[in-house]
Residue, then its C-alpha position, 0 to 999 in steps of 0.5 A: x201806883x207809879x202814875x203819881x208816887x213816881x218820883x221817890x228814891x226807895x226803889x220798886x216797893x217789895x209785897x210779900x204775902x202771908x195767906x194761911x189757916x190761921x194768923x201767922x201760920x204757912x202759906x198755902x198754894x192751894x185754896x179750899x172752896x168756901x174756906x176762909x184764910x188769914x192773910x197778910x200783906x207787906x210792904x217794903x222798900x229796897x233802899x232808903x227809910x220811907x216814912x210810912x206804906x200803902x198796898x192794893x190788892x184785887x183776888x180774881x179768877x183766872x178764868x174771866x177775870x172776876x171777883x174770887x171771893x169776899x174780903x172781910x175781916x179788915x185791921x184799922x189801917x186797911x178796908x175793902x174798897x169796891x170798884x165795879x164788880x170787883x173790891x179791893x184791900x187797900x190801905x186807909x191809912x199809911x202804916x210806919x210797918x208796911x203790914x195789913x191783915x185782913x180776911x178772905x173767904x175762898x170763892x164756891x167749887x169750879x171757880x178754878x184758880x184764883x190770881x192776887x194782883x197787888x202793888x205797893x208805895x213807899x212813902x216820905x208823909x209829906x202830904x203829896x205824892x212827890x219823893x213818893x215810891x210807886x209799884x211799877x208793876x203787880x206783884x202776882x200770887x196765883x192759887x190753885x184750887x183743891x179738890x175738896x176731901x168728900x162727894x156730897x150726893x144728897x142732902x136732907x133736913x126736916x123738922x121734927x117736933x122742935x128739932x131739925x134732923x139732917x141726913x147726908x150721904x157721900x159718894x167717896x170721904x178721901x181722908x176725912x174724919x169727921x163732919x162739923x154742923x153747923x146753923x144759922x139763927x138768922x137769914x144771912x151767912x152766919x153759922x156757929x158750930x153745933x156738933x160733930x159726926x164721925x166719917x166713915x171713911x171711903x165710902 
């Protein structure tokens, strides 16, 4: 960001980050595989009352670089922007608060951990990018990937009359209580909850 916001006075932009379970709740050092978190960005400025903020952030796996994960869920003032192979959050319009939510689903089991880069402006809005505050340097989060709770060794579904039946076995269920089922009325990755089963516990 420093490449053009470079000649402001509000000093290196501050990002702080909120990515948790629910909107507002505690962050999380460890993420579960496939698991969606809320999250929110900040941006502020150590000096000075700059006039508005934007914010770039990318979610990589530490292992090669790549995309961990989808964004999605963006307010009105952020959007996910692609580039390559990789898709950014980003502002689409600067914001007086400094604050961006949006949504990221966690990438599947064995990506290992995942890295957040992010940088930040502090604006004066007077339409160029001179007296501008630019991220000189990323602001990193990393997150390490959980084990999931339950060893899935088989799964089944079948038809029956006008019912699917489903029977799955477990291995180990560490500390779980029970299975959500879900299903999907269409053909991509939309799922509605529809029932619950009892763990067993340590089987």
């Amino acid at each position: 960001c420093s490449g053009c916001h470079n000649t402001g006075s509000f000093g290196e932009p501050q990002v702080s980050w909120n990515i948790a379970t629910t909107m507002g709740g505690t962050n999380i050092t460890k993420y579960l595989p496939g698991e969606t978190y809320f999250v929110t960005v900040n941006v502020s400025a150590p000096v000075g009352a700059p006039a508005a903020y934007g914010f770039q952030s990318v979610f990589l796996k530490t292992t090669d670089n790549t995309q961990a994960g989808m964004l999605s869920g963006f307010d009105a003032n952020s959007q996910g922007s692609p580039n390559g192979d990789r898709t950014y959050a980003e502002h689409n319009k600067r914001t007086p608060s400094g604050t961006w939510d949006f949504q990221w689903k966690a990438p599947d089991a064995g990506s290992g951990d995942v890295r957040i880069y992010s940088v930040g402006n502090s604006v004066n809005s007077m339409s160029g990018n001179q007296g501008d505050s630019g991220s000189t340097m990323s602001t990193t989060i990393n997150l390490m990937e959980a084990a999931l709770p339950v060893t899935l060794t088989s799964i089944e579904a079948r038809t029956e009359k006008n019912d699917v039946i489903l029977d799955w076995e477990t291995s180990e269920e560490d500390n779980v209580s029970h299975f959500e089922v879900e299903r999907s009325s269409n053909t991509v990755e939309v799922f509605v909850p529809i029932g619950r089963v009892a763990a067993t516990g340590f089987t």
